[in-house]
VOGU-3710 file (C-alpha; in Angstrom, 3 decimals, decimal comma):
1> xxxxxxxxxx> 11,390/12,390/22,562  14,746/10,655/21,785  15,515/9,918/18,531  15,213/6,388/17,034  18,117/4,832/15,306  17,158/5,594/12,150  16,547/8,939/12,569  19,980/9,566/13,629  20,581/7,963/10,490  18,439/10,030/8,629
11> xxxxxxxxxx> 19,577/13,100/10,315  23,873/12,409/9,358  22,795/11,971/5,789  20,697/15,019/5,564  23,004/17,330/7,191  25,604/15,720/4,601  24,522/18,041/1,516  23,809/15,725/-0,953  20,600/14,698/-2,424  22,137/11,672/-4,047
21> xxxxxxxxxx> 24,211/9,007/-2,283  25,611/6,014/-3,956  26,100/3,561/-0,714  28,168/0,963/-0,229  26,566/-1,536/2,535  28,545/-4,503/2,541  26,676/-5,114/6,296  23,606/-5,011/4,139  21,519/-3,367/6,922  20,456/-0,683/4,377
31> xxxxxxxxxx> 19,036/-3,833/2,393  16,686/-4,756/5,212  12,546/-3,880/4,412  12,114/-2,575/7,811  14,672/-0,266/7,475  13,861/1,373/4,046  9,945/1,767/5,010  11,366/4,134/8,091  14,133/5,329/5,836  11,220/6,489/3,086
41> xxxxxxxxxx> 8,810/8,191/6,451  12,081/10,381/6,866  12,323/11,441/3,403  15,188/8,836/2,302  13,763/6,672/-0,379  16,214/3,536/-1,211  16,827/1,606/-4,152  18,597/-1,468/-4,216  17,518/-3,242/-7,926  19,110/-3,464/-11,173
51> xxxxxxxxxx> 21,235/-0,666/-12,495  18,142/-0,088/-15,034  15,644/0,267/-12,221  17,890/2,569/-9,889  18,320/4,384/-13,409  15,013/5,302/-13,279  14,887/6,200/-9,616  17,754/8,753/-10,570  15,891/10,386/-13,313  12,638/10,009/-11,821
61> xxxxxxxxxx> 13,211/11,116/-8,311  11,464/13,409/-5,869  13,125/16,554/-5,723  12,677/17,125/-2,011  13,889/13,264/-1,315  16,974/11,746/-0,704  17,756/9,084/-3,331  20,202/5,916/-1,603  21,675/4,168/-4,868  22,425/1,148/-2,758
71> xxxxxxxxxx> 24,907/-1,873/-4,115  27,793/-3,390/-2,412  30,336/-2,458/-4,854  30,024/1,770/-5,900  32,399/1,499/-8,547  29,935/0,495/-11,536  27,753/3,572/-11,963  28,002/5,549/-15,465  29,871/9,123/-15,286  26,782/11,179/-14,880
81> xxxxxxxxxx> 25,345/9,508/-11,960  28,551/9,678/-9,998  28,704/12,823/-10,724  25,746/14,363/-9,447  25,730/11,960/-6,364  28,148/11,376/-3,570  29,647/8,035/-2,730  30,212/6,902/0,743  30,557/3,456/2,689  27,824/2,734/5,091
91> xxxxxxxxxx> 28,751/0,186/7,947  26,059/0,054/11,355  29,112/-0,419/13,515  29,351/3,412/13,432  25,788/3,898/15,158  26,074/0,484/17,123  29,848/0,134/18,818  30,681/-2,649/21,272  28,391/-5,342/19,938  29,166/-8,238/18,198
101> xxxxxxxxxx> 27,469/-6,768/14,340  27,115/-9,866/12,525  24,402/-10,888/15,256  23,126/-7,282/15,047  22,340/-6,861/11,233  18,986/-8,709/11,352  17,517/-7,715/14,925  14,552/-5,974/15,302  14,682/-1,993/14,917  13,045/-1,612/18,444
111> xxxxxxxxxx> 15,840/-4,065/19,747  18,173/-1,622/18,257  16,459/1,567/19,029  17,246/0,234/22,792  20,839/-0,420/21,888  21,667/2,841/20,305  20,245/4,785/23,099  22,860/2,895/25,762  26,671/3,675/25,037  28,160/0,340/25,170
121> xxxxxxxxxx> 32,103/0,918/26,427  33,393/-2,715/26,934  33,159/-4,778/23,603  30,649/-7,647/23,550  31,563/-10,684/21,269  28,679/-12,885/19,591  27,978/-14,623/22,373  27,676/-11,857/24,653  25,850/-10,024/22,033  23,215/-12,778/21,818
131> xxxxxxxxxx> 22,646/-12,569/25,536  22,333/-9,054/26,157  19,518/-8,703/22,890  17,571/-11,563/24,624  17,455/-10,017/28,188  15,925/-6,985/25,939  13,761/-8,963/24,188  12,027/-10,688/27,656  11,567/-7,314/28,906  9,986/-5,980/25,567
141> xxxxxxxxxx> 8,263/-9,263/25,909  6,495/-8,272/29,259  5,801/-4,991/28,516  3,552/-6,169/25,261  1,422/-7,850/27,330  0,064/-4,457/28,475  -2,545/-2,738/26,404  -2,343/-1,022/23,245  -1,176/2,238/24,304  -3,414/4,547/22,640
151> xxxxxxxxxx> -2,251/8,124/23,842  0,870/7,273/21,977  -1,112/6,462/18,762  -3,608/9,449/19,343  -0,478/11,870/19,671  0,946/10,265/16,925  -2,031/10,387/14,404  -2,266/14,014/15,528  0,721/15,381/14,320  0,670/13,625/11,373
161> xxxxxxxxxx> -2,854/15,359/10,526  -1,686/18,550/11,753  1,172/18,794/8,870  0,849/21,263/6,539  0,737/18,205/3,690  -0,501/15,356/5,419  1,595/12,504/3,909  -1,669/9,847/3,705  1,560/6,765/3,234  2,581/7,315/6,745
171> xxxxxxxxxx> -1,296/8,168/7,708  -2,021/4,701/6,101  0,662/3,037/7,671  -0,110/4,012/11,284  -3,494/2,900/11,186  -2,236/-0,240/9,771  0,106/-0,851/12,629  -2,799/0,000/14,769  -5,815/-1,698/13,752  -3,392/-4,827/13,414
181> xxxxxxxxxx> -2,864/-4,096/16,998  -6,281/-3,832/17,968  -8,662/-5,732/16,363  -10,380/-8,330/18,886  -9,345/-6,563/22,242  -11,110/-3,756/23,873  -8,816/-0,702/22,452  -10,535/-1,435/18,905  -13,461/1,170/19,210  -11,268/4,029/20,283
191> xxxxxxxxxx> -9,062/3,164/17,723  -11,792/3,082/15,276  -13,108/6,830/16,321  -9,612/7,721/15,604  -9,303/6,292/11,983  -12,950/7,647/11,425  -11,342/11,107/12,703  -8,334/11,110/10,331  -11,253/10,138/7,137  -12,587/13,351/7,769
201> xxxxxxxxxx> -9,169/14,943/7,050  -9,458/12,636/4,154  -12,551/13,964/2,940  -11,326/17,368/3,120  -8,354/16,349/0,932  -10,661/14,552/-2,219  -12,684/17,723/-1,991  -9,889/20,006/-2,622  -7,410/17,676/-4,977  -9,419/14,337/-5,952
211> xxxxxxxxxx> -10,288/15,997/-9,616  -6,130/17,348/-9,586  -5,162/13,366/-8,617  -7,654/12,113/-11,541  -5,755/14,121/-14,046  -2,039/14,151/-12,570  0,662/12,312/-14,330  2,153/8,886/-14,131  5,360/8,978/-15,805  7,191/9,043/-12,222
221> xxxxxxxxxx> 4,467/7,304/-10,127  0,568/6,698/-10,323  -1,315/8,185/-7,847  -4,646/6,360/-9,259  -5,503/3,191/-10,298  -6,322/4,543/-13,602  -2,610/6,182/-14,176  -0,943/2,463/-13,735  -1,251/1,448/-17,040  0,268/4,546/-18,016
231> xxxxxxxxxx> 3,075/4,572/-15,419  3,988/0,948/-17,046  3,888/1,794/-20,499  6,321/4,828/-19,716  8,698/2,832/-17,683  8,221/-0,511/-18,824  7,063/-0,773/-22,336  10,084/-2,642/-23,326  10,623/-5,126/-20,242  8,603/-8,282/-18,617
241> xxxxxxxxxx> 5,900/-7,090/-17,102  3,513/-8,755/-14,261  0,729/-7,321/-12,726  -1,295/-8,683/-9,827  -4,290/-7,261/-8,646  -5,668/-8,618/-5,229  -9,503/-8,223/-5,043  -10,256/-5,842/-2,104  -7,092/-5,745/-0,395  -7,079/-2,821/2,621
251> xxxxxxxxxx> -4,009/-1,612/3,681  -3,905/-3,309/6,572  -4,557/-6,597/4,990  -1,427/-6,052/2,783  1,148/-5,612/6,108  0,078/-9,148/6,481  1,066/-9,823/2,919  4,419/-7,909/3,238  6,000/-9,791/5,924  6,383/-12,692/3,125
261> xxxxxxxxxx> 7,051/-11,072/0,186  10,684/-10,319/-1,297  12,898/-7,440/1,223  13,826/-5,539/-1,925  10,381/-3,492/-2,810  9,337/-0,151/-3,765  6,183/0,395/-1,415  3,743/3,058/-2,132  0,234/4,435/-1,975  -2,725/5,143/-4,468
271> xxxxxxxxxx> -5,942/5,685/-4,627  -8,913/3,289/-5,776  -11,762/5,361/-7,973  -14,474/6,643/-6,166  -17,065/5,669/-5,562  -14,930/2,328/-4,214  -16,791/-0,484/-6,210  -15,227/-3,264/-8,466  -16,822/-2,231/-12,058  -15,452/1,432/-12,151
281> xxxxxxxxxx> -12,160/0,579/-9,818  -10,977/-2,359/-11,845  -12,332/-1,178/-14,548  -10,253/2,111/-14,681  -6,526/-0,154/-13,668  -7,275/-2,423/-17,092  -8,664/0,058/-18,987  -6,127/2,521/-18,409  -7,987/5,591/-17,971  -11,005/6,660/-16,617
291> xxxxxxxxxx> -14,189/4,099/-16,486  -17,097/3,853/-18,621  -20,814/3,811/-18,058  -22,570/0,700/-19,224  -19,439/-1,398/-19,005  -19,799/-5,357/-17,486  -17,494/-5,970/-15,059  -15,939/-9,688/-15,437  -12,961/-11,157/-16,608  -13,505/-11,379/-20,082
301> xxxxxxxxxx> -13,818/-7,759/-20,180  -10,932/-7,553/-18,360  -8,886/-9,121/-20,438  -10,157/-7,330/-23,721  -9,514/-3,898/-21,518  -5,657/-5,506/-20,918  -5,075/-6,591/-24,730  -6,545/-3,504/-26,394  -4,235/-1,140/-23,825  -1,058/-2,584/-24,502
311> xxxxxxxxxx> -1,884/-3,666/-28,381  -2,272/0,477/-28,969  1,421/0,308/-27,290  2,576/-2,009/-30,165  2,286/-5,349/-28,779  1,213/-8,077/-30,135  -1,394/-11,199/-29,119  1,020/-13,519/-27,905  2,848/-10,890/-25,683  0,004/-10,032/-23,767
321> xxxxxxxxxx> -1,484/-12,716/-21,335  -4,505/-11,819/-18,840  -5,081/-14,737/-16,000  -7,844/-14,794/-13,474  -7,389/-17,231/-10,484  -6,116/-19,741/-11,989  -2,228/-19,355/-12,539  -0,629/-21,032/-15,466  3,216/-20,130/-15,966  3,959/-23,105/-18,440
331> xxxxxxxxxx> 4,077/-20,716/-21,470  5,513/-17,530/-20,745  8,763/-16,916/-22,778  7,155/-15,286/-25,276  4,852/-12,888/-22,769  5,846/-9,367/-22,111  2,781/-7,987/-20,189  0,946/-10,417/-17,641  -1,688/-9,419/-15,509  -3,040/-11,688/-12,700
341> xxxxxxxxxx> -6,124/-11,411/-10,460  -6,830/-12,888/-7,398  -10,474/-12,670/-6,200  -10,610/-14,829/-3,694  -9,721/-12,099/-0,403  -12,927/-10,000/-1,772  -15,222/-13,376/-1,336  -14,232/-13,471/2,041  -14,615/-10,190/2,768  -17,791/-9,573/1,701
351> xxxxxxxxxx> -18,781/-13,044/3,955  -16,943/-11,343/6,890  -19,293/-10,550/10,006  -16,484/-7,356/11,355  -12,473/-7,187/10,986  -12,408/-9,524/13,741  -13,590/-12,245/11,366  -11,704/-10,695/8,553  -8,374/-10,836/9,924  -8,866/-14,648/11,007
361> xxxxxxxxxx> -9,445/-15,107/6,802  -6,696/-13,338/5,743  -4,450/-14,384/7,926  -5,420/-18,271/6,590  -5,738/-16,583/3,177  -2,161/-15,376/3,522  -0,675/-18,515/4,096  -2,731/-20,912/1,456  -2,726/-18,073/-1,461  0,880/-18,842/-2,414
371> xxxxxxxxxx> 1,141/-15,347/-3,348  4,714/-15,264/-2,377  5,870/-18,216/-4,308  4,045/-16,655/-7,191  5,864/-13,528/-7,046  9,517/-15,199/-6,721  8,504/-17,416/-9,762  8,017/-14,390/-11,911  10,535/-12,515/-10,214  12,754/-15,843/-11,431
381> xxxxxxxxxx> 11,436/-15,529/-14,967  12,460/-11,759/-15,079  9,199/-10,084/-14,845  8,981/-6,921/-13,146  6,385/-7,141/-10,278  4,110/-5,129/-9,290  1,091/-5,630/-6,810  -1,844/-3,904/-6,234  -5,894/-3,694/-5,541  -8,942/-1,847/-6,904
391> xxxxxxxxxx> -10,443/-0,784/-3,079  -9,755/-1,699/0,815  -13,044/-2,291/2,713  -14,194/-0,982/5,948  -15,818/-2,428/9,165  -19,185/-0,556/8,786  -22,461/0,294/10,426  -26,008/-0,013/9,477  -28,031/2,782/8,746  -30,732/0,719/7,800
401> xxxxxxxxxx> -31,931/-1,383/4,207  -33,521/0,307/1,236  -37,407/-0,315/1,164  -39,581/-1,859/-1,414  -39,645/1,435/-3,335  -36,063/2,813/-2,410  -34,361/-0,483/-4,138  -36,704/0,381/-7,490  -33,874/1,290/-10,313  -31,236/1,519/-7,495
411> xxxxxxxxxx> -28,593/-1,034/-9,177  -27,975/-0,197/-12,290  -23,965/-0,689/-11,163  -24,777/-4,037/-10,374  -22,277/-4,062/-7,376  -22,569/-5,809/-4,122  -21,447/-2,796/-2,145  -23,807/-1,858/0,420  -22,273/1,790/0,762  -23,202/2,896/-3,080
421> xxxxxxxxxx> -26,510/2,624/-5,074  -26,996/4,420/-8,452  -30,539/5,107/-9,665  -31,465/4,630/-13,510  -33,061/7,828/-13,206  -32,466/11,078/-11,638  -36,233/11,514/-10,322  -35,724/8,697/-8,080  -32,216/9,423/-6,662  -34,127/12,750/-5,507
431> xxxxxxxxxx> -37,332/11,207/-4,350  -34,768/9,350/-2,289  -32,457/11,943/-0,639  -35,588/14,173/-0,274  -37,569/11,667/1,533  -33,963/10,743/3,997  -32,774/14,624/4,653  -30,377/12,755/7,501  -27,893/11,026/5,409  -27,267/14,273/3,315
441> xxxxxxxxxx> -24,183/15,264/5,677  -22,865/11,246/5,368  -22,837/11,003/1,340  -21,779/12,156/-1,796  -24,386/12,662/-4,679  -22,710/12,388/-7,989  -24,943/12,412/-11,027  -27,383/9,556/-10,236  -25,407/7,828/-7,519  -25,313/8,045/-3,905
451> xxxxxxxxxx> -22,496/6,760/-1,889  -21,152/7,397/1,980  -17,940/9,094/2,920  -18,462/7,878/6,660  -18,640/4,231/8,046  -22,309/4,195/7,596  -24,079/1,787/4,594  -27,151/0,455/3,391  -28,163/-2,070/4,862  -29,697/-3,330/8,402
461> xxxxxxxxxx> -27,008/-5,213/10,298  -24,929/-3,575/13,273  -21,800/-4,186/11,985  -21,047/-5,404/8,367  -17,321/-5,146/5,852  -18,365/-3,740/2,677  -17,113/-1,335/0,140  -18,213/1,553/-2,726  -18,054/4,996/-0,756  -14,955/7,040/-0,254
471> xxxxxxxxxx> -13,801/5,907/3,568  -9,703/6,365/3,522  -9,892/2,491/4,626  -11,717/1,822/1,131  -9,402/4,180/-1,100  -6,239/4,846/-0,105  -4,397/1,279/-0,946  -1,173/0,010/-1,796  0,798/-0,199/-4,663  3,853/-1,958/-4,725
481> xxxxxx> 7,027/-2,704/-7,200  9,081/-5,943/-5,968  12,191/-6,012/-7,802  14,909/-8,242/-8,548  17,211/-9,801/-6,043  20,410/-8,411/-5,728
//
């Protein structure tokens, strides 16, 4: 298969040598969202913040990665960084001769993908330019109308499941892309046996590393929810901090987010606690560690959880501000830690009938949440953002309701998830499971709770979006630093 324009870009720079590149991009191309999240699926991560942040991204960086110290102006680094990187001017005109670049800088990758693949010999100025993209982009235009092709997604999904370490980001990423894709036309259910296909990859993963992930460290990323308190008290302790939690946000949900938040973002993956429900999941992100038993989930808790975590850090009452839907930023010179959580999305997911319905809410949720402005306020106000959720959610099948004497002691969580119960006492959880010996391949049993691993829940409906088990859609969500403008 030819190779896309930014893997020819990916390729130059890792045949270069280097693991460290301090890049000049005066075209800014390199500064474009798009272009990073392919850069980052060929092992080039890119930072483009303050000389602090990309500080950190130099100590703290992967060592099999290749680190882009982006800037328009390389002659501002201390000593040591310059010396253990290699400077070099990036300009697109070197992959893209014979168009008009200006006009090119902003065009869509597959517009360009089409571009680099044709050697242009006679030069085009901006006017030609603009002519020849839109002839491409009526033909692209007409070809969309065609169905979801979903050999190309099947082969796709396959080698990424066939790597040696499956890298769940990209995983999470193309099943994004596709359910977005899908959702409301007739490719959806062969999509869906697909995604349900790579979760049992995903199971095999949490049973060989989900107690290494609960345990691993978060000075240079969190891989849990329960690290991210941790990851900001390493990095952060002594900068504006802003934390926004979106109730129930799914992966897929969030592309819908991205395309209006700030180009210049860090984008990554963690994982919710398991079993997926609010109480331990949110729990564990503002408690900073693992959750509790016989904890009540609600915001006052929360923001006892947030205060206590950061006053053990040294802080005192006045820098530490906790804010649940309702967003006040009259009063914030003072704060140093902020968390914010939106609950709304989760309301409407748990009223959703299938995705279908879902994606018509958060679409509309999307536009009135103000999300956007919210994070360019703070952003304004020098706060370090950082967005997040406690679980995804996942279109989901009945395997039928509990009965009178199933639901007796089956709550003690008190969550609305119709994928987890947990019994007050162990007798009952195995009075249960030994009178249903069919569900024992679809769940986990952990202490006195019950939860599935498949798309299957509790409950009697066909089709229902819920939460609690341990469904790659439910766990595997983003996390996501948006830094400063340059």
């Amino acid at each position: 298969m030819a190779k896309t324009l930014i893997q020819h870009i990916a390729g130059d720079f890792k045949n270069k040598g280097p693991r460290v590149f301090l890049v000049e991009n005066n075209d800014r191309f390199l500064f474009r969202n798009d272009v990073n999240l392919e850069l980052k699926k060929h092992g080039i991560a890119v930072n483009y913040g303050t000389k602090i942040e990309q500080r950190i991204q130099f100590e703290t960086r992967e060592k099999e990665e290749i680190l882009f110290l982006l800037s328009t102006n390389n002659s501002d680094y201390l000593e040591d960084i310059k010396t253990n990187s290699f400077s070099i001017e990036f300009n697109i005109s070197n992959y893209l001769g014979g168009f008009h670049i200006p006009t090119l800088v902003q065009v869509e990758l597959d517009v360009l993908d089409q571009l680099f693949s044709q050697e242009q010999l006679i030069g085009l100025n901006k006017h030609e330019t603009v002519k020849f993209i839109k002839n491409i982009q009526v033909e692209d235009t007409k070809k969309k109308v065609t169905l979801f092709d979903i050999k190309e997604f099947t082969s796709n999904l396959e080698n990424l499941l066939n790597e040696n370490k499956i890298n769940w980001y990209v995983v999470s990423k193309l099943i994004s892309e596709g359910l977005l894709k899908t959702i409301g036309t007739p490719e959806f259910d062969g999509l869906y046996k697909l995604v349900n296909l790579a979760n049992q990859y995903f199971q095999k993963e949490l049973d060989l590393n989900f107690q290494q992930t609960k345990n691993s460290s978060a000075i240079k990323k969190p891989r849990i929810v329960s690290k991210i308190l941790d990851y900001l008290a390493f990095n952060y302790t002594d900068q504006k901090v802003a934390l926004i939690v979106i109730d129930g946000l799914a992966f897929w949900q969030y592309e819908l987010l991205n395309q209006r938040l700030p180009v210049n973002k860090d984008e990554g993956l963690i994982y919710s606690w398991i079993p997926s429900i609010t109480q331990l999941s949110r729990q564990a992100i503002f408690r900073g560690g693992n959750p509790q038993t016989g904890y009540r989930q609600g915001p006052i808790n929360e923001d006892k959880l947030w205060f206590n975590f950061w006053k053990s850090k040294g802080l005192k009452k006045h820098e530490v501000v906790y804010q649940h839907e309702k967003v006040d930023f009259s009063n914030l010179n003072s704060v140093s830690k902020l968390a914010l959580v939106f609950k709304d999305l989760d309301d409407k997911m748990h009223g959703s009938t299938d995705y279908i319905d879902l994606l018509t809410l958060t679409k509309n949720w999307v536009e009135r949440s103000r999300i956007d402005q919210i994070v360019k306020e703070l952003i304004e106000k020098g706060f370090n953002v950082f967005l997040t959720t406690d679980h995804g959610n996942l279109q989901s099948k009945g395997w039928r309701g509990l009965n009178g004497r199933e639901k007796l002691g089956a709550n003690v969580s008190g969550s609305r998830s119709e994928r987890h119960i947990e019994y007050s006492e162990k007798f009952l959880q195995e009075e249960f499971l030994g009178n249903n010996p069919d569900i024992i391949d679809s769940v986990v049993i952990e202490e006195q709770a019950i939860y599935f691993k498949n798309d299957l829940s509790f409950s009697n409906k066909d089709v229902l979006v819920t939460h609690g088990g341990a469904h790659l859609l439910e766990v595997l969500i983003p996390f996501v630093q948006i830094n400063h403008a340059v």
